[in-house]
LUMPA-18079 format. One record per residue: x, y, z of N, C-alpha, C in turn; residue in one letter. Coordinates in pm, whole numbers, plus 50000, padded with zeros to 5 digits. Example, Ala and Ser with C-alpha at 12.3 -4.5 7.8 and 13.67 -1.06 7.14 Angstrom:
% LUMPA-18079
513194943150780512304955050780513204967050780A 512854977550708513674989450714512905000350787S 
% end
This chain:
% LUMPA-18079
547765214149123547175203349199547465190249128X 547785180949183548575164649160546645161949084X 546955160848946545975151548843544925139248952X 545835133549023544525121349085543715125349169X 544435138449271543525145149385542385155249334X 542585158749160541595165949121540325154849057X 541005146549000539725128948966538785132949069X 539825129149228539165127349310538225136249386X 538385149449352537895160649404536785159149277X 536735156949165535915159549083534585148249093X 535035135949140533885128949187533165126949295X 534095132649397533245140749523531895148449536X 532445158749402531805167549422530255162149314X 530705153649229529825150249183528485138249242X 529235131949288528745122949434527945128049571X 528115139949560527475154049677526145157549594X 526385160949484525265164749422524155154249330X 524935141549330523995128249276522725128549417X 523505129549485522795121249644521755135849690X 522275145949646521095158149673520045154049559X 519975154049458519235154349345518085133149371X 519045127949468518525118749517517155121649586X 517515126649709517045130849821515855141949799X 516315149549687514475159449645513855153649574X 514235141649486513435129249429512955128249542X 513415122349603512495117549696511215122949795X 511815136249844510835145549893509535146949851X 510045150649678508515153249595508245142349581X 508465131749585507495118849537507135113049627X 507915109749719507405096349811507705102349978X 507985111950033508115115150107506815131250094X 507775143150139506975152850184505885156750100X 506135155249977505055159849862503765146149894X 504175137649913502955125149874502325129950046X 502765133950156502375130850275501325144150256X 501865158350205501065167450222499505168050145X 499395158450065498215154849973497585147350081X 496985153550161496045145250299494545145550176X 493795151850086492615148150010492665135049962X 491645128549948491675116549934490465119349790X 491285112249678490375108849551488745106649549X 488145113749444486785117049436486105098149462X 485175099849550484835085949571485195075749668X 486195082249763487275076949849486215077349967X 485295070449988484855072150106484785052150192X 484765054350301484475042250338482425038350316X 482515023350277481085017250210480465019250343X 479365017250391478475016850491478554999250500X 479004997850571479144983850658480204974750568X 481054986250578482524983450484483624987650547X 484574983850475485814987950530486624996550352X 487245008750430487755012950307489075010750350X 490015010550222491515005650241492285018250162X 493335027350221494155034250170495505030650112X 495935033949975497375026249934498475038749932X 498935040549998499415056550039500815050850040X 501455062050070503285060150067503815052950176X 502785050050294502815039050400501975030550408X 501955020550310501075007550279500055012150264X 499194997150314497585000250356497445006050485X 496455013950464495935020650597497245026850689X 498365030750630499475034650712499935020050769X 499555007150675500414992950786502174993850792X 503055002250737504255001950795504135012750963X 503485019750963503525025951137503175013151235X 502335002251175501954993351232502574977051248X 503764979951188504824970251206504724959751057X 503044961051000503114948050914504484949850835X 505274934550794505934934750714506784934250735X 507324939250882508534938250942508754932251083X 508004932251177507364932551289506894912451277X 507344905351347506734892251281505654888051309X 504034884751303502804883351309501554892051350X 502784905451286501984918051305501034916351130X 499744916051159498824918251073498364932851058X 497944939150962497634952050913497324951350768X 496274956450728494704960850799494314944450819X 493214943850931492604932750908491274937250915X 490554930150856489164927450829487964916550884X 487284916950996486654901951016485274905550960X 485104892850910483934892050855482744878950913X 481384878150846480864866850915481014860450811X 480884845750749480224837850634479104843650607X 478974842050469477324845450450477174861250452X 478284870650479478264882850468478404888250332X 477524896350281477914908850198479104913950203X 480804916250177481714925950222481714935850070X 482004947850146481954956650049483524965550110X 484204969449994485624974350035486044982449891X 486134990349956486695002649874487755008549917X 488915005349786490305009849771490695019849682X 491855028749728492095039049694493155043549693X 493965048149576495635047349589495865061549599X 496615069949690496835084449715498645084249709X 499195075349648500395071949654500625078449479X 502295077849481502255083249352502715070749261X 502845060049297502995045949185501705038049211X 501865031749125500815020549110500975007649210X 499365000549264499564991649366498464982349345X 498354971749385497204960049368496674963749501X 495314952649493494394953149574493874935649605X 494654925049621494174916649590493694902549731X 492594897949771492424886849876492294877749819X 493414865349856493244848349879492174844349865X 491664837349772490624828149712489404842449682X 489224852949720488344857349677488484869249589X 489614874649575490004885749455491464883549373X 491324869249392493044868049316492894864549191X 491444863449147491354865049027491084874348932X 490974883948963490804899648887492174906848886X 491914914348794492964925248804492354935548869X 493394939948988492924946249077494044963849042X 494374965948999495414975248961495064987348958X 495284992649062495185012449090495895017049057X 496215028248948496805036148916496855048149022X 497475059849029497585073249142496325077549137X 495805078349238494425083949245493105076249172X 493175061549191492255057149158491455050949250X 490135048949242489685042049362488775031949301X 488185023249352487855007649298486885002549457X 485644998249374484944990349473484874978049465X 484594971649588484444954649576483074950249663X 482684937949586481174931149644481584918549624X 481364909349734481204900149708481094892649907X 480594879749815479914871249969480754864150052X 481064865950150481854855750261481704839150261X 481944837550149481104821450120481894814950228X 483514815250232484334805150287484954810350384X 484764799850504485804807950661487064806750632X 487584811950676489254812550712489844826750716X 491094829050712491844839850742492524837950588X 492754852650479492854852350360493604864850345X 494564863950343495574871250318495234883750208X 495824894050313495224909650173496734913150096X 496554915250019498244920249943497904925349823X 499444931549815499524938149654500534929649598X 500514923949479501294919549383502144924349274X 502024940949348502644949449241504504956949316X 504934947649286506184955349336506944967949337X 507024977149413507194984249463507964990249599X 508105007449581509385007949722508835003049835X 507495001949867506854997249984506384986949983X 506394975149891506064966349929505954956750009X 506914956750082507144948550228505714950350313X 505684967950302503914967450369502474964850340X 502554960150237501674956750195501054944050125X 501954931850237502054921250238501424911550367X 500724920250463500484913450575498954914550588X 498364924150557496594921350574495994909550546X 494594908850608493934898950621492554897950643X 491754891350608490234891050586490144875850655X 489624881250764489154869950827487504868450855X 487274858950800485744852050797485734843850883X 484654846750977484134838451070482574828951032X 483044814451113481424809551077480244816451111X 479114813251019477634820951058477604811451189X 476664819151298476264812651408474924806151393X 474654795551426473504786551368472054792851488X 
% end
C-alpha cells in the first residue's frame, strides 16, 4: 500500500474513534446520563410562596425548550413579584458543572455558585420595581440559556 494512503487511512481511523469517544463523553455527562437523574437534590423543593429554579443540562427551568437565549425576547423563567414582597427562591443545580444564580441589583452581590447537586436559598424584599434580569455568570456549554430570566417587580397598589 502507497505510504500516504496508509497516513491517510491511519488518521481516519483515528478521527472515527476521537469523535466516538467524543460522543459517550457526552452521553454520560451532559446528555443521557444527566437527563436520566430526574431526583432532584435533598432540599430541592419549591418555598411556599416561592418560586424554585432548576440549573439542569437545559438551563433554568428547562429555558432552552423555551427559546430563552436564542429565540429574541423570549424570557425564561420569569418571576413577578409585588414591591414590598418577601421573595423567597430556591436554586438547585442537577447538572453535572457548576452554575450561578444571580438577579440585577438584588443578588449581584453575593456569590451565588452551585456546585452539582447543590441547592441554595434566597430572602430578600422587593424594595425596587422594575424588570431584573436572572443569569448565571458562570460560563459554560449552556450558557446561552441561562441568560434571559427575569424578576419582575411590580408597584404595591396603594
Amino acid at each position: 500500500m502507497d505510504p500516504n494512503r496508509r497516513i491517510i487511512l491511519v488518521l481516519v481511523i483515528v478521527a472515527v474513534i476521537g469523535a466516538g469517544a467524543v460522543a459517550s463523553l457526552y452521553v454520560l455527562t451532559l446528555g443521557k446520563g444527566a437527563s436520566e437523574n430526574n431526583g432532584l437534590p435533598p432540599g430541592c423543593t419549591k418555598p411556599a410562596d416561592g418560586f424554585l429554579i432548576v440549573a439542569s443540562h437545559l438551563g433554568y427551568n428547562d429555558s432552552e425548550q423555551h427559546g430563552a437565549g436564542i429565540t429574541p425576547g423570549a424570557v425564561w423563567p420569569e418571576m413577578t413579584v409585588t414591591q414590598g414582597q418577601t421573595v423567597n427562591i430556591t436554586v438547585c443545580n442537577t447538572d453535572v458543572q457548576a452554575h450561578s444564580f444571580e438577579i440585577g441589583y438584588y443578588e449581584q452581590a453575593q456569590a451565588n455558585t452551585l456546585v452539582p447537586q447543590q441547592v441554595l436559598h434566597f430572602q430578600f424584599v422587593a424594595s425596587r420595581t422594575g424588570t431584573f434580569q436572572v443569569y448565571c455568570e458562570i460560563p459554560c456549554s449552556i450558557h446561552i440559556y441561562m441568560q434571559s430570566g427575569e424578576l419582575v417587580v411590580t408597584p404595591a397598589s396603594s
